[in-house]
C-alpha positions in Angstrom: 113.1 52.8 49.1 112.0 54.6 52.0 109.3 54.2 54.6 109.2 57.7 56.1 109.7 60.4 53.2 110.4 63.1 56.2 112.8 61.0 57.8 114.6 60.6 54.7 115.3 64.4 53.8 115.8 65.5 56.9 118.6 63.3 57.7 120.0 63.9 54.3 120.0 68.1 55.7 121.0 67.1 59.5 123.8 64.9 58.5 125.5 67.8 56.5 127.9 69.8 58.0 127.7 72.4 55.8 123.5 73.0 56.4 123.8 72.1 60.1 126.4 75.1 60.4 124.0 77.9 59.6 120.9 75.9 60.5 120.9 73.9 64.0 119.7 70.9 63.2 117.4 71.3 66.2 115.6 73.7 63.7 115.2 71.1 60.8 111.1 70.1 61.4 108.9 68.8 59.2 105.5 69.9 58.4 104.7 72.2 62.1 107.0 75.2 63.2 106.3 76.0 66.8 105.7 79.4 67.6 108.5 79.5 70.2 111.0 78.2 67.3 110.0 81.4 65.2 111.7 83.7 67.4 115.2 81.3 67.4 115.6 81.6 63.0 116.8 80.0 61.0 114.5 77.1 60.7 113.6 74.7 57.9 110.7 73.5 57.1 110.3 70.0 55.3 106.9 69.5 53.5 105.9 66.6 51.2 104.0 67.6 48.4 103.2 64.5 46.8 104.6 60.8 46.1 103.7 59.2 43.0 103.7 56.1 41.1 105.8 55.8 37.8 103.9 53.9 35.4 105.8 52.2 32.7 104.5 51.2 29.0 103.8 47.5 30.5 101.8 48.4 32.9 103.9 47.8 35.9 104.8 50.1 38.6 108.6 50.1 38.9 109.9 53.4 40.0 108.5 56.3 42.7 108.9 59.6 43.1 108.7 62.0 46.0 107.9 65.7 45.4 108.9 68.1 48.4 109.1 71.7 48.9 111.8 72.7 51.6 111.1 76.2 53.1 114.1 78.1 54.8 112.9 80.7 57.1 115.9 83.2 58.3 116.4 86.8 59.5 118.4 87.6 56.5 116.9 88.1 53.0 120.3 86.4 51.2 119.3 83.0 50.3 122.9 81.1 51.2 121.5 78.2 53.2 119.0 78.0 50.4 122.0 77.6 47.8 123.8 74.9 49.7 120.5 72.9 50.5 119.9 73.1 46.6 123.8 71.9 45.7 123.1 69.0 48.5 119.9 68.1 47.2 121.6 67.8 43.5 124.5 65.8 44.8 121.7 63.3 46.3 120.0 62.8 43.4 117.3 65.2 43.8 116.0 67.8 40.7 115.4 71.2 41.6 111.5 72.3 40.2 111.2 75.7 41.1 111.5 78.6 43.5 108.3 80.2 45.3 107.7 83.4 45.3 109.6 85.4 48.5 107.7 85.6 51.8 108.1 87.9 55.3 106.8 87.6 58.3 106.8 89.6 60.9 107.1 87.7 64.5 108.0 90.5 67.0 108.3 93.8 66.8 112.0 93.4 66.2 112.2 90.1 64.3 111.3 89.6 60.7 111.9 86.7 59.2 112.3 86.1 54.9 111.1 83.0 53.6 113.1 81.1 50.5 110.9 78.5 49.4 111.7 75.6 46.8 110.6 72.8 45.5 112.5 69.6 44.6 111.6 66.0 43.2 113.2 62.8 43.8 112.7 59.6 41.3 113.5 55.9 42.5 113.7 52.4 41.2 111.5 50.1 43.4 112.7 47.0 45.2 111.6 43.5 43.0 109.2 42.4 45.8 107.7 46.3 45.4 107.0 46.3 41.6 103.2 45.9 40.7 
């Protein structure tokens, strides 16, 4: 389906209008935040729990499944962006698996950023020269 599983959400997030206007797409990463991003929130960031294998009764290996957890990091405790990534991510195909538990952090003196975390999982049929 996909060779990079980062590539693949994050252009699903950049190419929406509706993420890209409260979140600069500039501030969509995967995995690493740098510390000079921190200060310019919102930010997402795009983590890959886990991909994994569908076995079916026969044996073979015919669908995949990608497990990620997206974590939106803003100056504002409201979780809006978090609430339009989830409708996105349903329109796309993805299930929503849960919500983490709230998280601050506090980057300046002045700045404090709020942290909605959730997870999401993502189930596809493989290509007929990819079964096994």
């Amino acid at each position: 389906m996909f060779d990079d599983p980062y590539k693949f959400v994050r252009d699903i997030l950049v190419n929406s209008t509706e993420v890209t206007q409260i979140i600069p797409a500039k501030n969509i990463r995967n995995l690493e935040i740098p510390d000079s991003l921190k200060t310019q929130a919102p930010y997402i960031r795009i983590s890959v729990i886990e991909m994994t294998d569908i076995e079916f009764a026969d044996g073979q290996i015919r669908a995949a499944g990608l497990h990620i957890q997206i974590d939106i990091w803003q100056q504002s405790p409201l979780m809006t962006a978090g609430n339009k990534i989830k409708k996105l991510l349903k329109e796309k195909g993805f299930g929503f698996t849960a919500s983490l538990e709230p998280q601050t952090e506090k980057v300046t003196d002045y700045v404090t950023l709020y942290r909605d975390a959730r997870r999401y999982f993502y189930a596809y049929e493989l290509n007929e020269n990819q079964i096994y």
